[in-house]
N, C-alpha and C positions, 0 to 999 in steps of 0.2 A: 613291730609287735611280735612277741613273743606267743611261737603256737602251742597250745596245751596237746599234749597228744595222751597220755594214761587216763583213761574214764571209763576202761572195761566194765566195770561194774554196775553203772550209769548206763550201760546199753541191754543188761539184763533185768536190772531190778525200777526203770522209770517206772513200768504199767501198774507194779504192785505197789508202787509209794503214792501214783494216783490216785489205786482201790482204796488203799487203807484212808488217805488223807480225805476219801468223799464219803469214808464211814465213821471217821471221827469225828464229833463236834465236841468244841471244847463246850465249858460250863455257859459260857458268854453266848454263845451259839446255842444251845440248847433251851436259852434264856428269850431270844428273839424268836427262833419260830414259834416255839413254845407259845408267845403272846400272838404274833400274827395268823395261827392256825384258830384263833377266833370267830376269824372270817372266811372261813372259808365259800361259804354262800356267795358270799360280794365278789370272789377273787374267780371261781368258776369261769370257765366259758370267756374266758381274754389270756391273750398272749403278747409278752412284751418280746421285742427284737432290740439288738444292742448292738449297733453297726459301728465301723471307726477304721481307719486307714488303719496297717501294723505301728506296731512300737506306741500305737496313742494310749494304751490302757484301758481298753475295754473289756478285755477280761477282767481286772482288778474292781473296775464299776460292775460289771455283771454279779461278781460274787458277792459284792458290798450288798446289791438289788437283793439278790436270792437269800441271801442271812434275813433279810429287814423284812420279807414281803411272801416268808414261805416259799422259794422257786427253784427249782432245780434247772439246771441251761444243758440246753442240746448245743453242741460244740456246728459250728458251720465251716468249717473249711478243710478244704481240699486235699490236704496233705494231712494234716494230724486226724484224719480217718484211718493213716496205715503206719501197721505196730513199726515200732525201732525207730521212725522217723520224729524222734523228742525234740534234744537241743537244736536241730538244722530247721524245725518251724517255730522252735519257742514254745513247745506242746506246754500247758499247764502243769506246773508238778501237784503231787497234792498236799504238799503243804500249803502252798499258793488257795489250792481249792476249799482250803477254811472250813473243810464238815463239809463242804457242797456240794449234793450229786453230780457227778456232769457224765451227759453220753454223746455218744459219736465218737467217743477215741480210743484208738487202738482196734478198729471195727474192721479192718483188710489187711491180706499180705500185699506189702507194698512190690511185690515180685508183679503180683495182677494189679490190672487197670480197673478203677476202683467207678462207676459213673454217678452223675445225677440223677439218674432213675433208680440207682440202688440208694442212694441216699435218701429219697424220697420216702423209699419204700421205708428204710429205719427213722425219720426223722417222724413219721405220721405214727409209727408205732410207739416212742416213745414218748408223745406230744399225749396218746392216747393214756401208757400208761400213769405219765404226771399227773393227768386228771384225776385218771384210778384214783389216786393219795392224797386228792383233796389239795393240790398244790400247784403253783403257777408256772408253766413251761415258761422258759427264757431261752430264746435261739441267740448266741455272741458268736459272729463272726466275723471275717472281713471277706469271705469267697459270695458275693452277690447272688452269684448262677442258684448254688446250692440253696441260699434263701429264700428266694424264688420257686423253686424246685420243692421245697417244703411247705410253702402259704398257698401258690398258686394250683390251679385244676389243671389246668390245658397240660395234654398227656404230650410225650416224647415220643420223635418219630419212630416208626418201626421198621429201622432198618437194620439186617441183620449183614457182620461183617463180608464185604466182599472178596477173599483171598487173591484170584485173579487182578483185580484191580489194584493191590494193596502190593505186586511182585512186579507190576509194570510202574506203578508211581514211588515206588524203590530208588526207581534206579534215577528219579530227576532231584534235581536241585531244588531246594524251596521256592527260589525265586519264580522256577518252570511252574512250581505246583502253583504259587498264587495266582499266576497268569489263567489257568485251567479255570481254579475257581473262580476266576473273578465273571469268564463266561458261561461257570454255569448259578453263578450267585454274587451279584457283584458285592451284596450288601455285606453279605459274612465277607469276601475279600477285603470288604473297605475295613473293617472292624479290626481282621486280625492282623492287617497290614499296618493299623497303629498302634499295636504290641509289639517291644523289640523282642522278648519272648517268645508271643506266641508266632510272628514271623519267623522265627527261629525253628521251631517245631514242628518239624516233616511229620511226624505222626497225629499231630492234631488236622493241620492243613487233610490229609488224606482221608482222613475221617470227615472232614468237612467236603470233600468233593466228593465221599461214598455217598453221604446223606440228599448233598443238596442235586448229584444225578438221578439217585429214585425219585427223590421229591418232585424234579422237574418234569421226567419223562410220565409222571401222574397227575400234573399240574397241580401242583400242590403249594399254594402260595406262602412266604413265611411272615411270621410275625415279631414285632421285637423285634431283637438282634439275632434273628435265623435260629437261635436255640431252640427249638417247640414249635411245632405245629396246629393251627387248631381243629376241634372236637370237631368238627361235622367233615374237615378232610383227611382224617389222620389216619382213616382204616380201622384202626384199634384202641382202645383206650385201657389206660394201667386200670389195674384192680384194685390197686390201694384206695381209700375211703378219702371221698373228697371233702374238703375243705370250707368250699365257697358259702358264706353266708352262719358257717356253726358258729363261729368264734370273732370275735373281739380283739384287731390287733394293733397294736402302737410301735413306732421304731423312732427309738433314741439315739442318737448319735453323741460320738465323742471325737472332739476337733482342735488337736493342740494347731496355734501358730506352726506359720512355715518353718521358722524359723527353731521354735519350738519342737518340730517332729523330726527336724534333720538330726538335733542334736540327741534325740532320743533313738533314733535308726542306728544309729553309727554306734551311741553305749549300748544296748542292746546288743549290736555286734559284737563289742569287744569283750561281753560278757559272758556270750556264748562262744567264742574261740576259745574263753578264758577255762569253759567249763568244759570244755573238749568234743568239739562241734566236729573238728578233725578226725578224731578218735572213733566218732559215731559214725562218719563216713566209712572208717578204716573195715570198724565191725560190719557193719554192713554189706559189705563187699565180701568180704572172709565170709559172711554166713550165704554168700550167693547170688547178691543185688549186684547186678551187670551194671561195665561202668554206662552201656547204651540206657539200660534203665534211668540211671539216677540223671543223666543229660534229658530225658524225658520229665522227671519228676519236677525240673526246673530248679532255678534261682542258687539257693544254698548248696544244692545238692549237683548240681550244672556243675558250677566251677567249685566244688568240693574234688568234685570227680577228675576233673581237668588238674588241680592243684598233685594230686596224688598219683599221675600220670607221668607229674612232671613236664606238662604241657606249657604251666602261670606256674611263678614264683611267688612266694609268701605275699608281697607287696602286692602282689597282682590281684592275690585272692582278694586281699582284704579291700584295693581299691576297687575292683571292679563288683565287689558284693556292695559295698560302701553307697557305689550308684545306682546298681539295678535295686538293690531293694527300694531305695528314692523313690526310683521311676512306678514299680511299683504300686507304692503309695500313693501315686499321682495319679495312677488307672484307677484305682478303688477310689480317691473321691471322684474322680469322673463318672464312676457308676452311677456313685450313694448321689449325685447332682441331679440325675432323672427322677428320682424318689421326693419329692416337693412336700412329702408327709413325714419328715423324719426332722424330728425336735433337736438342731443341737447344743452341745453345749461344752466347755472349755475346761479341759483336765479336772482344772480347781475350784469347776462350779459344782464339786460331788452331791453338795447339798442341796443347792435346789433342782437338780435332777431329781434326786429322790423323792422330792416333795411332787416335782412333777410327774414322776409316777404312782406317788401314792395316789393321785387325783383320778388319775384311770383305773388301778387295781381296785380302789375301796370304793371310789363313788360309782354311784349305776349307769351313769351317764360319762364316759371318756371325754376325754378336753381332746379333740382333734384323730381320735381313734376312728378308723376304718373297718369296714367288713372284707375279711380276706373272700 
């Protein structure tokens, strides 16, 4: 495979063809809200979620939803929060965006570490402003944590970085670090030990052994998957406006065949090296992104870094991106599998998804909708 390398300009002008494309609506668009701002009564007070492994299409359903149904979509994942990092996540262009608002992108320098609890804090603000406009939040992602992190109450623990710790667990190997964590948290051990990723990622591990040593020596027991603590142990609680019980919320899924999503990971790939995935990496770098950073930021930008190193050769990139994103894909539906409330449905069932959400949007009573 041939690598595209020229897209200099594709690294300065992505954010402003997203502004323009979520401030354009064509005539057709303006035609659909237009009628669905009828209801704005009915639509109040519910929020839809649009979940789905990468490369399934759920952004492309989410924005079909938001044209039909009056909704603007808060963007959920973890890397298209920070600017420059477009073609290496498949950030939405906006022409893709069809006239429709979308936030949460291009919201950090990917130079800082971007959290869940900042998330939070902008996902609740602009859930707040969609209301303002009489118009239906739609969260599409595939980062779980973050979706959680925006529905759910139970605050993040408050642990503030420990430098000392963080100069002494430097110097070990991940394998050392997981052994640590596992005595002082077996459960996160056992979780990030079946990420090849995130077993990979000495910075996250360390960050897990920061939290789960305060946590412990205050006995402080976890919940879930060690992410969050709960409210009567946590010490503190976020100021952002809680959620539990105001709203109305449904999560739809989108679930191509196995076989079906392998082949859609891999075109995807080849369409994004096509359109200078490399090139974004290059810029990157030249404007100051350390290659340690982008080995942190994971996946595309991992062996992007390694590629340009001259570490992996072309073949290398493309087979070893080929699989991790796979794998991947295979953690996010293991996530979305605990979620027992999420409706899904098959690429080409676009239609009656729709109808299936028209069911929750318009009628008073949701078909299978929950209280966040």
């Amino acid at each position: 495979m041939r690598i595209g390398l020229e897209q200099p300009e594709r690294c300065r002008a992505s954010k402003r063809g997203r502004e323009e494309g979520s401030r354009k609506f064509s005539s057709d668009g303006e035609k659909i809200i237009r009628d669905q701002a009828l209801f704005p009564a009915q639509m109040k007070k519910k929020i839809l979620i649009v979940v789905g492994p990468t490369a399934s299409g759920k952004s492309d359903l989410a924005v079909s939803l938001a044209r039909k149904f009056n909704g603007e979509i808060i963007s959920a994942d973890s890397r298209q929060v920070y600017r420059g990092l477009d073609i290496g996540t498949g950030k939405i262009t906006g022409q893709e965006m069809r006239g429709i608002r979308h936030h949460l992108l291009d919201v950090a320098n990917p130079k800082n570490r971007f959290s869940a609890g900042e998330y939070r804090i902008l996902a609740r603000r602009a859930i707040d402003e969609i209301f303002s406009r009489e118009k239906t939040p739609m969260i599409c992602g595939g980062t779980g944590f973050y979706i959680n992190a925006a529905l759910d109450d139970d605050p993040f623990p408050d642990v503030p970085p420990n430098e000392d710790l963080r100069k002494r667990m430097a110097k070990k190997s991940c394998s050392q670090l997981l052994l640590i964590l596992k005595k002082l948290d077996q459960k996160r051990a056992k979780a990030i030990s079946k990420s090849d990723s995130e077993r990979k990622n000495a910075r996250r591990i360390i960050r897990a052994i920061e939290i789960a040593a305060v946590s412990k020596s205050k006995g402080y027991p976890w919940i879930n998957d060690g992410s969050v603590l709960p409210a009567k142990t946590s010490g503190k609680r976020s100021m952002t406006p809680l959620l539990c019980g105001k709203y109305s919320t449904v999560f739809i899924g989108i679930k191509p065949s196995r076989d079906e999503l392998r082949k859609r990971i891999h075109a995807r790939l080849v369409n994004r090296i096509d359109a200078g995935m490399v090139d974004e990496a290059r810029c990157l770098h030249a404007r100051g992104l350390s290659w340690k950073r982008m080995e942190e930021l994971g996946l595309e930008y991992r062996y992007l870094a390694r590629y340009l190193q001259e570490k992996i050769s072309n073949e290398e990139l493309v087979e070893k991106l080929d699989t991790e994103i796979w794998h991947y894909a295979k953690r996010q539906m293991v996530w979305w599998k605990r979620n027992k409330k999420i409706k899904w449905f098959d690429p080409a069932d676009k239609k009656k998804a729709t109808e299936w959400v028209r069911s929750f949007l318009v009628n008073k009573k949701a078909l299978t909708s929950r209280k966040s």
